[in-house]
C-alpha positions as CSV (number, residue, x, y, z in Angstrom):
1,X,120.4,106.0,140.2
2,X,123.0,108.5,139.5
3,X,127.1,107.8,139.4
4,X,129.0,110.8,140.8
5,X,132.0,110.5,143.0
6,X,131.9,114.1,143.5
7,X,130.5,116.3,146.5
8,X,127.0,116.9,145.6
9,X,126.1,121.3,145.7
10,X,123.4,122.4,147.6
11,X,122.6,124.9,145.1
12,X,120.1,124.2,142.4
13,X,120.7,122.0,139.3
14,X,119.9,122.9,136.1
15,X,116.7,120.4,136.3
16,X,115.0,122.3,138.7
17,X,111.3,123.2,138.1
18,X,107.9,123.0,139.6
19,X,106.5,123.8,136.4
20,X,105.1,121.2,134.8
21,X,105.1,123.5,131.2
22,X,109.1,123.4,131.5
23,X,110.3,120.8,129.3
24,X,112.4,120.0,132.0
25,X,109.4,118.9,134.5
26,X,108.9,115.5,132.6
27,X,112.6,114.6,131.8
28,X,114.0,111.6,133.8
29,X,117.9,112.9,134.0
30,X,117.0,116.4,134.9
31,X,114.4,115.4,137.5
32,X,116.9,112.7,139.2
33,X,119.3,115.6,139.4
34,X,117.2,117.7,141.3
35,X,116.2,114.2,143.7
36,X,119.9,113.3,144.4
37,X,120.2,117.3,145.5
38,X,117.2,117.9,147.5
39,X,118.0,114.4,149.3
40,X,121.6,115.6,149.5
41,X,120.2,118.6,151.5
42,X,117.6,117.0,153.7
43,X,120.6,114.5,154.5
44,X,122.3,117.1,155.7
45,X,120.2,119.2,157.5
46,X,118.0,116.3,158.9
47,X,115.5,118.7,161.0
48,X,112.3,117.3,159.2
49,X,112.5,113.5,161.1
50,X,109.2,113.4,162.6
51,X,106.4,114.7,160.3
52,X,106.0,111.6,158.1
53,X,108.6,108.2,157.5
54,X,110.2,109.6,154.4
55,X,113.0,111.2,155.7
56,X,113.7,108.5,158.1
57,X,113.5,106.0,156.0
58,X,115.9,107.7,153.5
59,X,118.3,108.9,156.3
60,X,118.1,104.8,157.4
61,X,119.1,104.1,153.6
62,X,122.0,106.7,153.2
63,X,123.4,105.3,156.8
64,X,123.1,101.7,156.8
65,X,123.4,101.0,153.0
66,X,124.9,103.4,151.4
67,X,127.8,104.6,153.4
68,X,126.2,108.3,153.2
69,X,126.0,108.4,149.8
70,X,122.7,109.4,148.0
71,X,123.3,108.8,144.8
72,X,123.7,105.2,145.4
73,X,120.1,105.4,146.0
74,X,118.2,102.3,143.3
75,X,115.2,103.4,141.3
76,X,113.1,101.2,143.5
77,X,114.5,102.6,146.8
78,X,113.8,106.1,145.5
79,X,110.3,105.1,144.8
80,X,109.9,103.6,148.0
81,X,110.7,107.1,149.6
82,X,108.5,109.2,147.8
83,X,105.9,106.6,148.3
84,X,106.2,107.2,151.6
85,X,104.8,111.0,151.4
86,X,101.4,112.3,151.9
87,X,101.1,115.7,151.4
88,X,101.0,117.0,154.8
89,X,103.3,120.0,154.0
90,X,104.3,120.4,157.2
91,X,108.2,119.8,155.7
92,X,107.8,122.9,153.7
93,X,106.1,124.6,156.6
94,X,109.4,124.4,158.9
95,X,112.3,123.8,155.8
96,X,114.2,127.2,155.9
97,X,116.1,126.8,152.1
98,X,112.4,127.0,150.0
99,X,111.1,129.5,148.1
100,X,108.6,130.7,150.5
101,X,111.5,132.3,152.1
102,X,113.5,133.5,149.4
103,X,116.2,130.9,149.9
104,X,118.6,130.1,147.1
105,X,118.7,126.4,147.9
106,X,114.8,126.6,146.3
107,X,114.2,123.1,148.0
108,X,110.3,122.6,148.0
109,X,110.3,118.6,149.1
110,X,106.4,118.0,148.5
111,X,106.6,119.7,145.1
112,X,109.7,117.5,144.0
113,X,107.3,114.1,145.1
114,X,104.6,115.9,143.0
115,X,106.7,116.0,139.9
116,X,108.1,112.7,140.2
117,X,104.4,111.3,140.9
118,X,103.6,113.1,137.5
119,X,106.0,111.7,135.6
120,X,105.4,108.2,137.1
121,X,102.1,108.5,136.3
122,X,103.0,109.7,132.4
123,X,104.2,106.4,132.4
124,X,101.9,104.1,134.2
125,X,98.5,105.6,134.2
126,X,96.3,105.4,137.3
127,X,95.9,102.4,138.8
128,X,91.9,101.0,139.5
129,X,92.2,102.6,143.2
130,X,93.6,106.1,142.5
131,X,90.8,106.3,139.8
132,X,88.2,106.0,142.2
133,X,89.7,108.0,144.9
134,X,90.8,110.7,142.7
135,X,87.2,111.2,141.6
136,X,85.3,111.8,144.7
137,X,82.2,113.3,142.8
138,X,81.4,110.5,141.0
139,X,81.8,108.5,144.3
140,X,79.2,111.2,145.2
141,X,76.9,110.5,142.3
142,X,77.2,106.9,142.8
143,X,76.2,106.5,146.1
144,X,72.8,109.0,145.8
145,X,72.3,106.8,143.0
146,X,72.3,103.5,145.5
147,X,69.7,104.9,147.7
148,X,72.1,105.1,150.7
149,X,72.8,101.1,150.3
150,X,76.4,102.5,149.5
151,X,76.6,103.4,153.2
152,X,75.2,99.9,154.5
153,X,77.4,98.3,152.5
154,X,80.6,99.9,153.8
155,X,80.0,98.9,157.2
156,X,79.3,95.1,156.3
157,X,82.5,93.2,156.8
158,X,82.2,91.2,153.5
159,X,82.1,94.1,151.5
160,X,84.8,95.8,153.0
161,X,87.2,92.8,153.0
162,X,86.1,92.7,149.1
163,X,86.8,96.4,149.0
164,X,90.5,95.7,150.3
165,X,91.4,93.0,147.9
166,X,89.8,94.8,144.8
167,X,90.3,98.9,145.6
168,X,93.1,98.7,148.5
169,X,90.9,100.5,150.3
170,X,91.7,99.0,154.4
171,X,88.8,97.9,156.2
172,X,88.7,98.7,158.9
173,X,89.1,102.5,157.5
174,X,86.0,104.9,158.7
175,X,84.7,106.0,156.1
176,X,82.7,109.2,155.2
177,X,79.0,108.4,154.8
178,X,77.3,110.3,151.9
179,X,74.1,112.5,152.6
180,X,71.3,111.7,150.7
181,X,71.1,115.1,148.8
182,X,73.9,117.7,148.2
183,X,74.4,120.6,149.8
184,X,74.4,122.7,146.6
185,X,70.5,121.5,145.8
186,X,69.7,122.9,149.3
187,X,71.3,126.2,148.3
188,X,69.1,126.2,145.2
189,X,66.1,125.7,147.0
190,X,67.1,128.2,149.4
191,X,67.4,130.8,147.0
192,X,70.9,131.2,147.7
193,X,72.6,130.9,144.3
194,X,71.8,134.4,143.3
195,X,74.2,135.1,140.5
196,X,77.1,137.4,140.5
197,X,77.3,140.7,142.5
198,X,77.4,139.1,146.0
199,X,80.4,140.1,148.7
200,X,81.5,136.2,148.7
201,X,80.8,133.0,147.3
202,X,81.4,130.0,149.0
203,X,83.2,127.2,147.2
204,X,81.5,124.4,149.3
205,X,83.9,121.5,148.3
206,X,83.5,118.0,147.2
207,X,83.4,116.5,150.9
208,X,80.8,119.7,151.9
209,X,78.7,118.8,148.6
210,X,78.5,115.2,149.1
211,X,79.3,113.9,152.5
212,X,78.1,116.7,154.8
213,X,76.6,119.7,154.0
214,X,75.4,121.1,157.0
215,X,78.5,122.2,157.4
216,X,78.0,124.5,154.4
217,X,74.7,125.2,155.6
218,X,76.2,126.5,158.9
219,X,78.7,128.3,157.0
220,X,75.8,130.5,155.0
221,X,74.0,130.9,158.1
222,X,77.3,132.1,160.2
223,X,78.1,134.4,156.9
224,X,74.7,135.8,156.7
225,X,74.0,136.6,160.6
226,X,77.3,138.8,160.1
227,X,75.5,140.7,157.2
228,X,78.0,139.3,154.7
229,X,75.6,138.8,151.4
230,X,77.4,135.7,150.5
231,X,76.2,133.4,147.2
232,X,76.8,130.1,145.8
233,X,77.5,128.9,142.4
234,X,76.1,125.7,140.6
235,X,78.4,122.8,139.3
236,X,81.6,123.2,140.7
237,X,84.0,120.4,140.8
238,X,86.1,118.9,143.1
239,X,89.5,120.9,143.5
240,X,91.7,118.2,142.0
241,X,93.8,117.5,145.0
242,X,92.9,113.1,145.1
243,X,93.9,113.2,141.7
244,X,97.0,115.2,141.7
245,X,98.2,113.0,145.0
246,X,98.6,110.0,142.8
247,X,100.5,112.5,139.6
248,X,97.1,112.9,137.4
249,X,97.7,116.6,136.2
250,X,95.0,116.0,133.6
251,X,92.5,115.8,135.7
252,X,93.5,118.2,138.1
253,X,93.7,121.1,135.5
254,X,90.3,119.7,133.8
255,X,88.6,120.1,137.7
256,X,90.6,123.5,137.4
257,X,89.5,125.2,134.5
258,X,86.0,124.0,135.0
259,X,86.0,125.6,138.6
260,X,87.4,128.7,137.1
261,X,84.8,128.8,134.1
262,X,82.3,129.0,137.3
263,X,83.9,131.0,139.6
264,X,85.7,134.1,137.8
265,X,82.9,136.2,136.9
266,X,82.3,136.3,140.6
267,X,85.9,137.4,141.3
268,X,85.6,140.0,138.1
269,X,83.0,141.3,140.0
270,X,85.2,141.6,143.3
271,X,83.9,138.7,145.4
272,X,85.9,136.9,147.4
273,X,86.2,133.1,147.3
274,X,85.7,131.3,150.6
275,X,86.8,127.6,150.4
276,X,84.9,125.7,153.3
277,X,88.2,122.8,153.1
278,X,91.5,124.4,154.2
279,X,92.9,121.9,151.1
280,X,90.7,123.2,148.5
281,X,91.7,126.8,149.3
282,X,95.5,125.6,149.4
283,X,94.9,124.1,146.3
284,X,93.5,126.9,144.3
285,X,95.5,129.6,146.1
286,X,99.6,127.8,146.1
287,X,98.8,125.3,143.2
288,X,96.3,126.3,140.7
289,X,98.7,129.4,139.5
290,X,101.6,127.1,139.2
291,X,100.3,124.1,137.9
292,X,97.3,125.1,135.4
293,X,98.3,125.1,131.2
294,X,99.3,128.5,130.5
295,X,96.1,129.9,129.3
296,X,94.7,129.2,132.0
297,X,97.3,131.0,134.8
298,X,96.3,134.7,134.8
299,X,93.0,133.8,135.7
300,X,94.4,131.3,138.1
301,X,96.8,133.9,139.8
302,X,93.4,136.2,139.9
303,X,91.2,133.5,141.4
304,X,94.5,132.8,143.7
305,X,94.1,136.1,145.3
306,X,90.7,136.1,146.0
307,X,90.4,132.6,147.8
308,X,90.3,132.8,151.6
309,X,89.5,130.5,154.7
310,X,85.8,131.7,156.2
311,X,87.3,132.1,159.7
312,X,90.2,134.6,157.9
313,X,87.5,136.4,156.1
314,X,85.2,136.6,159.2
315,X,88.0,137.9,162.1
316,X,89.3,140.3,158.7
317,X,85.5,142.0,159.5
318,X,85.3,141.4,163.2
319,X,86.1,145.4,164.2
320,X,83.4,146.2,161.6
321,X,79.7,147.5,163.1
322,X,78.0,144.6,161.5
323,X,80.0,141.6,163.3
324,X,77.9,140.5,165.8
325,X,79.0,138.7,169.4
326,X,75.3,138.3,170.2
327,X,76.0,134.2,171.5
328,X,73.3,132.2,173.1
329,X,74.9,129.5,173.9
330,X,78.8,128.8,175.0
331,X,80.6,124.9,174.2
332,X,81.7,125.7,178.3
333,X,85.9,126.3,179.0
334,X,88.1,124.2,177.3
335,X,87.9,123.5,173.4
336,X,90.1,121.3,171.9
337,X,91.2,123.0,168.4
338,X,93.0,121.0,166.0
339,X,95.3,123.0,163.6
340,X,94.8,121.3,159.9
341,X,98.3,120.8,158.3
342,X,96.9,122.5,155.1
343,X,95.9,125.5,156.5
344,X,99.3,126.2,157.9
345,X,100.8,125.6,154.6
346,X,98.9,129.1,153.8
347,X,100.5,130.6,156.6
348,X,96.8,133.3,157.2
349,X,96.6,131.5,161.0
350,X,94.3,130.1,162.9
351,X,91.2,132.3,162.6
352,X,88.7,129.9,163.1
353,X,90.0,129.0,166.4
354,X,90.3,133.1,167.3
355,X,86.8,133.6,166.6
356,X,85.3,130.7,168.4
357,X,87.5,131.9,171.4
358,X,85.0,135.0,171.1
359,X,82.2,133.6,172.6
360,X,81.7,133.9,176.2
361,X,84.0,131.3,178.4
362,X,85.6,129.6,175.3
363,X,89.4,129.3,175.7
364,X,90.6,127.1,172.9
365,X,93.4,124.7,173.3
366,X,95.6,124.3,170.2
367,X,96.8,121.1,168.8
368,X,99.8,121.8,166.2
369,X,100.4,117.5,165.3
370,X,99.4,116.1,162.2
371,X,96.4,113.6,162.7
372,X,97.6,111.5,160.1
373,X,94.8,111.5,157.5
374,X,96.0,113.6,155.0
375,X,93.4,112.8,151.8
376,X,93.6,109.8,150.8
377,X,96.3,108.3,152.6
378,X,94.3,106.8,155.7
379,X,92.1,105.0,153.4
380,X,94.9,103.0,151.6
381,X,96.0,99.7,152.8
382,X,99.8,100.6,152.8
383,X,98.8,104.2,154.8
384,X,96.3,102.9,157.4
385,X,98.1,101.8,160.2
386,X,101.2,104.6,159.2
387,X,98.3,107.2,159.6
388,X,97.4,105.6,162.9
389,X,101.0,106.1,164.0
390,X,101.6,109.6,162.7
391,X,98.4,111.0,164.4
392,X,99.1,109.4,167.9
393,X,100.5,113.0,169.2
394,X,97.6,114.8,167.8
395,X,94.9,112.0,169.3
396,X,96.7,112.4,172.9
397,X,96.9,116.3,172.6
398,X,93.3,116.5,171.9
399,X,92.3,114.7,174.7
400,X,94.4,116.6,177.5
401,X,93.1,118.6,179.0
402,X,89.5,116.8,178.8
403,X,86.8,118.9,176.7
404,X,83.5,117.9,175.4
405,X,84.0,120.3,172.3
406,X,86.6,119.3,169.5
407,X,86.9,121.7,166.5
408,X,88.7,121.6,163.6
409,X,88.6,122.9,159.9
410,X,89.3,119.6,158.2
411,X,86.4,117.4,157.8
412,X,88.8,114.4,156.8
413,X,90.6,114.9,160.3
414,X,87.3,115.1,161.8
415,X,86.7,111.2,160.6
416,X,90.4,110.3,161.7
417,X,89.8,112.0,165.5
418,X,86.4,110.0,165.6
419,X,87.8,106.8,164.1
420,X,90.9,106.8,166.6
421,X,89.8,109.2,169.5
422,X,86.5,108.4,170.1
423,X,85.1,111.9,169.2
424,X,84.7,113.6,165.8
425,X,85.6,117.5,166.0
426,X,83.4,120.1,164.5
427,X,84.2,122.6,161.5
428,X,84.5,126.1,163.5
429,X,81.5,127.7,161.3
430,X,79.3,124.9,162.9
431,X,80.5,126.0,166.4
432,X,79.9,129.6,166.0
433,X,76.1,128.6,164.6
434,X,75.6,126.9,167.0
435,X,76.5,129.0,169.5
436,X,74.7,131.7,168.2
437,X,71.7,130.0,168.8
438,X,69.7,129.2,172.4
439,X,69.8,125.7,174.2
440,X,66.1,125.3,173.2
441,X,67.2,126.6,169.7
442,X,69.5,123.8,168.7
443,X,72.3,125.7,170.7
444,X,75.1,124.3,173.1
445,X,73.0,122.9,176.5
446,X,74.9,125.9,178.4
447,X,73.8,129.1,178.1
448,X,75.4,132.1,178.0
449,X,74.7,134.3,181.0
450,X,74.1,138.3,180.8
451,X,77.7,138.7,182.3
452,X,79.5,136.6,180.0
453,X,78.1,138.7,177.2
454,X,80.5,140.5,174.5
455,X,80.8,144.2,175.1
């Protein structure tokens, strides 16, 4: 808690940094100077009330206890704020004083909670629960290794009761079941890790590798029908986003430089990188450059500006002879598209929602509201019902008007929609696959008819 009688500037302190190789990053007084500034700020402006229950929760503090004052803030009250944030980035998305716009206010809220979640955990360590969470390919490894008895037991009450009391992990939380074999062994058997000199290479991610890797199978196929010689690359690692949630830069920059060890001589040899999950390309294309140790940053910032969405790499083609409209089967009128918070903190659009408005009679609706998930947060007792509450807009937008198709690109907001709308949304690679095939095919049960067809 800071003393100051005085007006607090908007302008930066001299303790901002993002950078956790700044001295600065990891020092108690300079990073409370930058929180008593930055909640100055948000105090003032106040637009970001909606998104998540920090800022109402510290605008409630300021108000009712602190006579407007933020520096009167506790340690314990502070903590209880940035507790209180998951990520979303939507904040960012709509704050107009950060970085992304050249403001000189530089307020980046999510990247403040980042820093002091790094230092808090420079102190503490991880806790039992943000060790297991933060390592999703061992929780991967793990439940192969159980024969799929990891999947009974997290739908037996017992278990999941024990879960809670040990892990923290709510009960009655849906979670992802784990496929019995990952998608990078099908690629291998598929013979499609081929080595560097492809035109992409698809970073699958941890929840594509372990949870459900048809959708990286449907991702090859799409690629391949549009003539795009795509590849995929053995051993990568989870991007490092559970772990950095809870402040673990180690192992965020150990996933790192192990990803980049893997993936670089691809981009040496001009591939682009297609991350399947719109967090994993976030990750490696905002924070990987700015977070990494610094011998690890130019090839960071190179990686950086080869990552792309599949959907943005695919409509970047879709004028060239090779992209093919040649659908078999259509999802019918209405398609509820879900817009994942993380891929509008890249600000490249909505692409995969644009090309699965290409097939005949699609005219996807789009849902801007954040379903809540967001990682890890849903899982945790303290975030389940919150998440609940913060994706009630985008549960209620999804279902009006009424369609049997739900798409998204987030598989994690796929699970949240199921859990607490009663229908999981598909990735839009899957869509397009599917649609691309004939009802007796494995296509959508509507055809498409010789008028509807592409031009």
């Amino acid at each position: 808690m800071s003393d100051s009688s005085k007006p607090i500037s908007y302008a930066p302190t001299d303790g901002l940094t993002y950078d956790p190789e700044d001295p600065r990053y990891f020092d108690g007084g300079m990073l409370q100077k930058e929180i008593d500034r930055v909640f100055e700020v948000c105090n003032g402006c106040r637009m970001c009330f909606k998104y998540c229950d920090v800022f109402p929760s510290l605008f409630k503090l300021v108000d009712d206890t602190h006579a407007g004052d933020v520096t009167r803030l506790s340690e314990q009250q502070t903590d209880r704020v940035m507790e209180q944030c998951f990520q979303c980035k939507l904040c960012e998305v709509q704050c107009p004083y950060t970085p992304r716009d050249s403001h000189p206010y530089q307020l980046d809220f999510p990247k403040l909670v980042h820093r002091w979640a790094a230092a808090k955990h420079r102190e503490e360590g991880s806790s039992l629960r943000d060790a297991v969470l933060g390592n999703p390919d061992l929780a991967g490894a793990m439940a192969r290794a159980s024969f799929g008895m990891m999947n009974v037991a997290n739908k037996i009450p017992a278990h999941r009761w024990l879960m809670e009391k040990v892990l923290g992990v709510h009960r009655e939380k849906l979670l992802p079941e784990f496929a019995a074999s990952t998608f990078e062994k099908w690629a291998k058997q598929q013979g499609k890790v081929t080595g560097v000199g492809a035109e992409v290479v698809v970073f699958q991610t941890c929840y594509v590798q372990h949870n459900e890797p048809q959708i990286g199978r449907d991702a090859i196929e799409v690629l391949e029908h549009q003539g795009v010689k795509a590849t995929c690359e053995q051993g990568l690692k989870c991007c490092g986003m559970p772990a950095w949630e809870h402040g673990d830069l180690d192992t965020l920059r150990e996933n790192a430089r192990h990803n980049l060890d893997r993936l670089m001589p691809h981009v040496e040899a001009g591939a682009k990188v297609l991350a399947i999950n719109p967090t994993c390309a976030m990750m490696m294309r905002r924070e990987y450059p700015e977070l990494l140790a610094k011998e690890d940053r130019e090839r960071a910032k190179k990686l950086a500006a080869a990552v792309m969405d599949p959907g943005e790499y695919l409509w970047g083609i879709r004028k060239e002879p090779r992209f093919k409209k040649d659908f078999q089967s259509t999802p019918g009128d209405t398609v509820s598209y879900h817009a994942p918070c993380h891929l509008r903190a890249q600000a490249v659009g909505f692409k995969g929602r644009d090309l699965i408005g290409q097939i005949p009679g699609v005219q996807p609706k789009s849902v801007l509201e954040c379903c809540g998930h967001d990682g890890t947060f849903a899982m945790k007792t303290e975030g389940f019902e919150v998440s609940k509450r913060v994706g009630a807009k985008a549960f209620d937008e999804m279902k009006e008007p009424q369609a049997e198709v739900w798409v998204t690109e987030c598989p994690l907001a796929a699970v949240q929609f199921q859990q607490h709308a009663g229908v999981k949304p598909m990735h839009p690679l899957s869509v397009l696959a599917k649609a691309y095939r004939a009802p007796d095919q494995g296509g959508f049960a509507k055809p498409v008819k010789k008028e509807e067809e592409p031009k």
